[in-house]
C-alpha positions as CSV (number, residue, x, y, z in Angstrom):
1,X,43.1,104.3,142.0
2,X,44.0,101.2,139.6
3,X,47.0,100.2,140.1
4,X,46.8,98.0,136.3
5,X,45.8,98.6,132.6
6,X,42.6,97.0,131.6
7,X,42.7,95.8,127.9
8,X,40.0,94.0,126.5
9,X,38.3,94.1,129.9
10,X,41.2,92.2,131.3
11,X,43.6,93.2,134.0
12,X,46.7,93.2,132.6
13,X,50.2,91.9,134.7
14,X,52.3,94.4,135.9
15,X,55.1,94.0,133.6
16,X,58.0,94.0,136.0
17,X,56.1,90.6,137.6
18,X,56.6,89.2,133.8
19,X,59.9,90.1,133.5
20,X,60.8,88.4,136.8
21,X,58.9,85.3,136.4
22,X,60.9,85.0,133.0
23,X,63.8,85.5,134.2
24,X,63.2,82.6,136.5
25,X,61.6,80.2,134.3
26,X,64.8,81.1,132.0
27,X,67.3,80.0,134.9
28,X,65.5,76.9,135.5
29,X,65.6,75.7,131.9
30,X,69.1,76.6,131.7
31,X,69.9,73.9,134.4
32,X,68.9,71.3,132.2
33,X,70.3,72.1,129.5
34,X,73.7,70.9,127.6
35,X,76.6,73.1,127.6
36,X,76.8,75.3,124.5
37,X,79.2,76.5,121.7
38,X,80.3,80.3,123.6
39,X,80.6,81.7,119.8
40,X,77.1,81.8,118.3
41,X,76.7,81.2,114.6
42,X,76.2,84.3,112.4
43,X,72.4,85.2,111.8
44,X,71.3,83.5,108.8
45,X,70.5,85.6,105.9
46,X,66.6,85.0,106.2
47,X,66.8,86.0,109.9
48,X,68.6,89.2,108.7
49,X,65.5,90.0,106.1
50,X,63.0,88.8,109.0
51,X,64.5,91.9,110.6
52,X,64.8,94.1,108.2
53,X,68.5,94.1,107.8
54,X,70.6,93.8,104.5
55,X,72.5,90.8,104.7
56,X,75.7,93.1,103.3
57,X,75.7,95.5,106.0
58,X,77.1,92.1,107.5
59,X,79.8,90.9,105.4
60,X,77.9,88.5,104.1
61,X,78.4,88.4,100.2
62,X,75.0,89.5,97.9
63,X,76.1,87.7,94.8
64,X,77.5,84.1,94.8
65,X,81.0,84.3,92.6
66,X,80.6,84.0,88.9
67,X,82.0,80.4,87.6
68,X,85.6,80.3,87.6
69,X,85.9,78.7,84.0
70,X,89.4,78.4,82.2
71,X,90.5,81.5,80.7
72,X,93.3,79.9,78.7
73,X,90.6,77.7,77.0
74,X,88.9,80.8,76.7
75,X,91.7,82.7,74.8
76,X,92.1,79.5,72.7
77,X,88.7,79.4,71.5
78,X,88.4,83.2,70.7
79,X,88.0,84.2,67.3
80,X,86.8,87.6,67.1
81,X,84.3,89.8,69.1
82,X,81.7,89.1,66.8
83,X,81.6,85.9,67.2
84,X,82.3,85.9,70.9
85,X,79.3,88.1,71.4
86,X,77.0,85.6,69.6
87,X,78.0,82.7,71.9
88,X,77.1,84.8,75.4
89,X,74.4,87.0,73.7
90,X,71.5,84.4,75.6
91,X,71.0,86.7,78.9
92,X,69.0,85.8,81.7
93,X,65.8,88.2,81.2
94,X,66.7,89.8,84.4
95,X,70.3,90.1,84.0
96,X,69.1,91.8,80.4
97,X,66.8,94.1,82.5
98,X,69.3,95.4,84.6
99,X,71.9,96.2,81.9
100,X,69.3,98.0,79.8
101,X,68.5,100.5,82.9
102,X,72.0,101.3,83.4
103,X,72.1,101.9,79.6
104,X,74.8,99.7,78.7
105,X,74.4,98.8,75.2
106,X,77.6,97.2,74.5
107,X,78.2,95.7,77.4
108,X,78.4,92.2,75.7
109,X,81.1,93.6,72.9
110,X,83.3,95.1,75.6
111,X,83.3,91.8,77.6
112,X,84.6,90.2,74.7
113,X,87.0,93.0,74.2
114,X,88.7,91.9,77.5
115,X,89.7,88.6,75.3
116,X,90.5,89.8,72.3
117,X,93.2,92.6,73.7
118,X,94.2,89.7,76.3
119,X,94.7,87.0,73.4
120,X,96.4,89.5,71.3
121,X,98.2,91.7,74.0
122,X,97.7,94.7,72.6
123,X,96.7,97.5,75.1
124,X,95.0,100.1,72.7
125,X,92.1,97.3,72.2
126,X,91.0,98.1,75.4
127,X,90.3,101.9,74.8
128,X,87.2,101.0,72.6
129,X,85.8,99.9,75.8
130,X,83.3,102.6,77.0
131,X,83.5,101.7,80.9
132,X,86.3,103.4,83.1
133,X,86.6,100.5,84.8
134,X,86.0,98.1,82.3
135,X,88.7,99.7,79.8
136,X,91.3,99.6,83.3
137,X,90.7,95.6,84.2
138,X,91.4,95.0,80.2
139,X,94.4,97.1,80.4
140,X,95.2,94.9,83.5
141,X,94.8,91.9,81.7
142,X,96.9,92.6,78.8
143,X,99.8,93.2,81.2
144,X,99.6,90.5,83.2
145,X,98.6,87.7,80.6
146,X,101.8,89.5,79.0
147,X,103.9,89.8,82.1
148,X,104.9,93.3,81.4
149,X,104.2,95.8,84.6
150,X,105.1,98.7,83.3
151,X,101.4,98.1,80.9
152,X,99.7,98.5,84.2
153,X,97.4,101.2,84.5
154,X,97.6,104.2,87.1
155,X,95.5,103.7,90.1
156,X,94.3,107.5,89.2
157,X,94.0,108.3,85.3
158,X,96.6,111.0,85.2
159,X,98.4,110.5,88.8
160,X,101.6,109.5,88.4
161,X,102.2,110.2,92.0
162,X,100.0,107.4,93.1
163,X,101.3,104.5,90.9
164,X,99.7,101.7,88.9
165,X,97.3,99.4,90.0
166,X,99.7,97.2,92.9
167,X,98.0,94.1,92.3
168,X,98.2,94.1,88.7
169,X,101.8,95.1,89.1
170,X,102.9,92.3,91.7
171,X,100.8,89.8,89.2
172,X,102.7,91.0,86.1
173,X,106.0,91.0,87.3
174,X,105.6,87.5,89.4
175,X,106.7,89.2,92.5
176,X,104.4,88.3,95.2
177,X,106.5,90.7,97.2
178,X,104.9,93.6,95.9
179,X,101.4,92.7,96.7
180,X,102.4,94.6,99.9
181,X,101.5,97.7,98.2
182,X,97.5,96.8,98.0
183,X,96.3,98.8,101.0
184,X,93.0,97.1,100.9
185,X,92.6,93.6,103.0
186,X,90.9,91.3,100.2
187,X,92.7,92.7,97.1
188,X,96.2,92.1,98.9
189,X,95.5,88.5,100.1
190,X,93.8,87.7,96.1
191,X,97.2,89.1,94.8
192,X,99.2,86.8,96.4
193,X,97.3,83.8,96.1
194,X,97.4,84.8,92.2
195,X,100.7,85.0,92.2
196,X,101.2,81.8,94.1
197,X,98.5,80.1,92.3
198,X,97.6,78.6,95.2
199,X,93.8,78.8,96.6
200,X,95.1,78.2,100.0
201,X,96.3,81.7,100.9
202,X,92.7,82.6,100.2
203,X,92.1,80.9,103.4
204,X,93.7,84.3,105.5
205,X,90.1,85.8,104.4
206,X,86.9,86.2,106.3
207,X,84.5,82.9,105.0
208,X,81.9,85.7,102.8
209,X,85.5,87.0,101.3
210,X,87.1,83.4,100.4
211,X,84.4,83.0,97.3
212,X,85.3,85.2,95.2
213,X,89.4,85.1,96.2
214,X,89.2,81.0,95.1
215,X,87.6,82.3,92.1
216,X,90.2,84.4,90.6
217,X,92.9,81.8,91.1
218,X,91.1,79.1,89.4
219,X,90.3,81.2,86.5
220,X,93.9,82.7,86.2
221,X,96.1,79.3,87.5
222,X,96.6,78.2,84.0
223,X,97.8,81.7,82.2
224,X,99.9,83.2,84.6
225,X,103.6,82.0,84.9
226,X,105.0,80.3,88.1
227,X,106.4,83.0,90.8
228,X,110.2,84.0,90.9
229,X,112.0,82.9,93.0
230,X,114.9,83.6,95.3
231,X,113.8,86.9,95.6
232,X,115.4,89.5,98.9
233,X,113.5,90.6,101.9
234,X,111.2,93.6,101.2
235,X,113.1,96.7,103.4
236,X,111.5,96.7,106.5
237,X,109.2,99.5,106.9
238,X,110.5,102.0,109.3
239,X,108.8,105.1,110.4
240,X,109.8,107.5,113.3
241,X,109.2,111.1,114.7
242,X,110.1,112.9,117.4
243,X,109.2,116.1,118.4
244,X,109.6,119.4,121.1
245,X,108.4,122.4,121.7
246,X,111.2,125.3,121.5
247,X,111.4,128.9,122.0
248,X,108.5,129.0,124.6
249,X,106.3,126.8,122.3
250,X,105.1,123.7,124.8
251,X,105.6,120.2,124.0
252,X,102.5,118.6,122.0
253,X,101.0,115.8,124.0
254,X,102.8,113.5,121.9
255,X,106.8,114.2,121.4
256,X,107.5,110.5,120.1
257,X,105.8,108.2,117.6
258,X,106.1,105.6,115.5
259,X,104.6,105.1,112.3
260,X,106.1,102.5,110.9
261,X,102.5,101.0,109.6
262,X,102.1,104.2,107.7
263,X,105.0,103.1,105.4
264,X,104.4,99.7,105.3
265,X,102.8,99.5,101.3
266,X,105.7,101.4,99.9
267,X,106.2,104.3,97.9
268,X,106.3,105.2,94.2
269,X,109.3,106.8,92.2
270,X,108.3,109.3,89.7
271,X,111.7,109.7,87.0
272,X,112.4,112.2,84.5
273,X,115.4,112.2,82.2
274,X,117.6,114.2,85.2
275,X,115.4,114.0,88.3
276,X,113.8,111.4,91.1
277,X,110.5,112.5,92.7
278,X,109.2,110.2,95.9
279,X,106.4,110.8,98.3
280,X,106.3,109.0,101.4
281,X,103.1,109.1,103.9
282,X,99.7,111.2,102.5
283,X,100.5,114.6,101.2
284,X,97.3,116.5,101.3
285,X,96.4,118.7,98.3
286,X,93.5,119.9,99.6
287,X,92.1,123.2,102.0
288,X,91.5,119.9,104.3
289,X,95.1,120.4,105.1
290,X,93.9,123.5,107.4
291,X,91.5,121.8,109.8
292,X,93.0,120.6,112.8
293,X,93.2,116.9,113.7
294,X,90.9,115.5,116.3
295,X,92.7,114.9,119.6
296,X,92.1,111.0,119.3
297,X,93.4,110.8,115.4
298,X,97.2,109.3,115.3
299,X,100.5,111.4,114.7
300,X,101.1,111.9,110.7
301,X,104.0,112.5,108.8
302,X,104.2,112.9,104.8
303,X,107.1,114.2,102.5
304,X,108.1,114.7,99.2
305,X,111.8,115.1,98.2
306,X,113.3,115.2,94.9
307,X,116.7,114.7,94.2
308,X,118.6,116.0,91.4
309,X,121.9,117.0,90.0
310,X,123.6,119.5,92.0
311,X,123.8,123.2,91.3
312,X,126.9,123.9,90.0
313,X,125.6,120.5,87.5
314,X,122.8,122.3,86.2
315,X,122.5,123.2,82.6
316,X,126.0,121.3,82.2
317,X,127.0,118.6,80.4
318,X,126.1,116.3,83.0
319,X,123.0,117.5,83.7
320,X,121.7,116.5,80.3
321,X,123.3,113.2,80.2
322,X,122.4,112.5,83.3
323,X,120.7,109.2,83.8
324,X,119.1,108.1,87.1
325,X,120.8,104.8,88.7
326,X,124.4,105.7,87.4
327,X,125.0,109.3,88.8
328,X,124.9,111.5,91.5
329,X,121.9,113.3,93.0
330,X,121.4,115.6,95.5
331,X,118.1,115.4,97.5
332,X,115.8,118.8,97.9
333,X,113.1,118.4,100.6
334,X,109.8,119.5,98.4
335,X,107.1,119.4,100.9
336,X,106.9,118.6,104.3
337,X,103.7,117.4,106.5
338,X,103.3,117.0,110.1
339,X,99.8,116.2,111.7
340,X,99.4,116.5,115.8
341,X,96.6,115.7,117.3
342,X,94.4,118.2,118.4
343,X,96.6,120.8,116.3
344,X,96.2,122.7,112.5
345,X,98.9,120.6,110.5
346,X,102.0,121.7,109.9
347,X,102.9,122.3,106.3
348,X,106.3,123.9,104.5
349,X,106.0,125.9,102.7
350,X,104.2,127.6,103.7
351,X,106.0,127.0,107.1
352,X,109.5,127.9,107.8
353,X,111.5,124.7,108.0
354,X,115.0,125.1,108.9
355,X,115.8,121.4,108.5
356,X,118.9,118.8,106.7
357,X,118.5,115.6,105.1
358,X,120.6,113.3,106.7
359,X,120.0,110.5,105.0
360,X,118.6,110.0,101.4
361,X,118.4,106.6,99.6
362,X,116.1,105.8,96.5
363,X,116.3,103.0,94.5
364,X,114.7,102.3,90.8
365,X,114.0,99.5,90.5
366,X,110.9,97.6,92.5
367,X,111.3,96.2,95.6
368,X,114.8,98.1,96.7
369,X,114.8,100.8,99.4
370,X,113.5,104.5,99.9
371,X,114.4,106.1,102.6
372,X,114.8,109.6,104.2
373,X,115.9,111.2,107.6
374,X,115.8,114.6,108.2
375,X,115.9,116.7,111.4
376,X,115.6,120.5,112.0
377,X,113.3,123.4,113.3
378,X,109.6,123.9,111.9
379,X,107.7,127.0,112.6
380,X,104.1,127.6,112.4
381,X,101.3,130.1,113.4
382,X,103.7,131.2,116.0
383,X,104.9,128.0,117.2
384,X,108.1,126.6,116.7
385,X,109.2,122.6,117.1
386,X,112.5,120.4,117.0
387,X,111.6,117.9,114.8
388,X,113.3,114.6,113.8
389,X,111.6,112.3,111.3
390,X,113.1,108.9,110.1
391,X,111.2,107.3,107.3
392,X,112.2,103.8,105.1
393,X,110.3,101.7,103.4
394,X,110.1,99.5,99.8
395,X,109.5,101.0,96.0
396,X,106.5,99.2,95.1
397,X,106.7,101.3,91.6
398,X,108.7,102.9,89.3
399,X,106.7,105.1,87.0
400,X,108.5,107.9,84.0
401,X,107.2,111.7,84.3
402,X,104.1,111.8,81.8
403,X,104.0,113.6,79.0
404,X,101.6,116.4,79.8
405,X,101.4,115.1,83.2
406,X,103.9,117.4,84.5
407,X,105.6,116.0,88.4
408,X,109.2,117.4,87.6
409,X,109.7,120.3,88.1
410,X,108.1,119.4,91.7
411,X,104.1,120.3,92.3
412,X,105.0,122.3,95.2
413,X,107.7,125.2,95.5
414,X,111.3,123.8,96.5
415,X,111.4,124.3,100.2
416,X,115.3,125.6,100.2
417,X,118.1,123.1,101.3
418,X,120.4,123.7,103.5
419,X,124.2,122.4,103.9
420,X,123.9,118.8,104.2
421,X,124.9,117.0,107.2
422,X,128.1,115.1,106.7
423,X,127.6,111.3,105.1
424,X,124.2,112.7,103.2
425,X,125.3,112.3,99.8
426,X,122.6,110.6,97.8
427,X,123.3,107.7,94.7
428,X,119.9,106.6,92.8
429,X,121.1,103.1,91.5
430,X,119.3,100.2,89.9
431,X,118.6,97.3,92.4
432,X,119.0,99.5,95.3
């Protein structure tokens, strides 16, 4: 029997005998040669396409920035849309194919839209603008070229719940603080080097990221207004829970956790003429609620509490000259979440939770303190725990109850209070 594969009517080499001989030849070469760089550069994007690899699934960036140019210049110079159209209407032929397969007529006139509702800071300019996202970055330009937060838009068209856009906010109000409540890497860094105006805390990002970062300063440095200054500490984020099996229920593999980098982009206040709503961690509003957690994922806790005037208050004369920041409130746990792993979630209602707030804080005004600490018995699908949960972070938003956007009266069923500990009373005040 042959022991090798003829091809071409040639023996061919056992492999193996190749693989060895290279190996050697590869050992004697390496004695002779310099010592290298132990980090080895990134593949090159023409190596990537060599290999059949898109250079993005990299990091590496598939546009180059647009020019930065001078948007104050810009604003200066603008006259109307017309006209501004006329002087950007000379497309590259390509860039004019692509927007006419995605249909966008007017992309030109909306562009332009973005300058006119900037130059005269007027908000409802930007809701001739057909794009979603379009029409949102103009409304975020009129608020920050006019300082004014509260223009922001909502991260979620209708959402109270969520906020408005953090970066636009911490831009518009010149508080680089609050770029802490951008959960995504790049966005968070850009925000505070536009706040800055400084190019150099671009340099935090990864070298495909920095681009594009650089960019946005120099093409905002000369509109926006220097930063404020003398600003306090953000509170620091603080984020506990501890938890025990009781009445023959075992303890879950994890009794103690802390989640303090759950909390650590803040939390939005929702106010209505007599009430406070704030949400801290993920409530889930979904049937995804019901699946239990892998037994790898992390411990998770969210909440929702709203406080308002006590009972005896209600319907009174105080109750409708209430105003949030100058009276009493008396905090109602709304919804409660607890996520083990390897376990269905824990959710009251519909859960029994026999639990007190202990502590309640909630401040108006961005920047000040939210906190809550609660601790009690929660029982579900026949298992009962002793929980205690101690949550505190920074408002990164204050945002009024929407008119057809109803958050107050809560979303969820009240879950019913119980006597408050001692020391639990709650005051809503401006600053903190």
């Amino acid at each position: 029997m042959e022991c090798t594969r003829r091809t071409n009517g040639r023996p061919a080499v056992n492999a193996a005998v190749l693989l060895v001989v290279a190996a050697c030849s590869g050992c004697e070469e390496k004695r002779h040669l310099p010592p290298t760089d132990p980090t080895p550069p990134p593949p090159s994007p023409s190596a990537l396409t060599a290999l059949g690899i898109d250079a993005g699934v990299l990091g590496e960036p598939l546009d180059p920035p647009a020019p930065a140019g001078d948007l104050q210049a810009e604003l200066d110079r603008f006259v109307n849309v017309d006209q501004c159209v006329a002087e950007r209407a000379k497309l590259d032929p390509l860039i004019g194919d692509a927007l006419g397969a995605i249909g966008y007529e007017t992309f030109l006139r909306d562009a332009c839209r973005l300058l006119e509702a900037a130059k005269d800071r007027k908000r409802e300019t930007c809701d001739k603008i057909d794009s979603s996202a379009l029409r949102s970055r103009c409304q975020s330009w009129v608020a920050m070229v006019s300082q004014t937060p509260d223009a922001c838009p909502m991260q979620f068209e209708g959402l109270v719940t969520r906020g408005r856009d953090p970066s636009c906010v911490a831009i518009a109000a010149k508080d680089p603080r609050l770029c802490n409540g951008e959960s995504r890497t790049v966005q968070r860094a850009t925000c505070e080097a536009m706040v800055a105006r400084d190019p150099g805390k671009c340099d935090a990002l990864l070298p495909n990221q920095r681009p594009l970062c650089q960019r946005e300063v120099a093409r905002w440095r000369t509109v926006l207004a220097p930063p404020l200054e003398g600003l306090e500490k953000l509170p620091k984020p603080r984020g506990k829970l501890t938890i025990r099996g009781v009445s023959g229920t075992p303890d879950p593999p994890t009794t103690e956790a802390d989640l303090a980098q759950d909390f650590a982009r803040g939390v939005v206040v929702v106010t209505a003429r007599d009430r406070v709503r704030i949400e801290l961690g993920t409530v889930v509003e979904s049937e995804a609620a019901r699946i239990a957690a892998s037994p790898q994922k992390r411990p998770r806790v969210g909440l929702a509490a709203v406080f308002e005037p006590k009972a005896k208050d209600v319907g009174g004369p105080s109750a409708r000259s209430l105003e949030p920041g100058k009276n009493e409130l008396h905090p109602v746990l709304q919804k409660l979440e607890i996520e083990l792993p390897g376990e269905a979630p824990i959710v009251s209602p519909p859960a029994t939770c026999s639990c007190k707030i202990t502590t309640a804080r909630a401040g108006t005004a961005r920047g000040t303190e939210a906190a809550i600490a609660l601790e009690g018995t929660v029982t579900s699908a026949g298992k009962s725990y002793e929980i205690g949960i101690d949550l505190s972070t920074f408002v990164r938003d204050v945002v009024p109850e929407a008119a057809g956007a109803r958050v107050l009266p809560p979303l969820h069923p009240a879950i019913p209070p119980t006597v408050p500990a001692s020391g639990s009373r709650l005051f809503v005040r401006d600053g903190g």
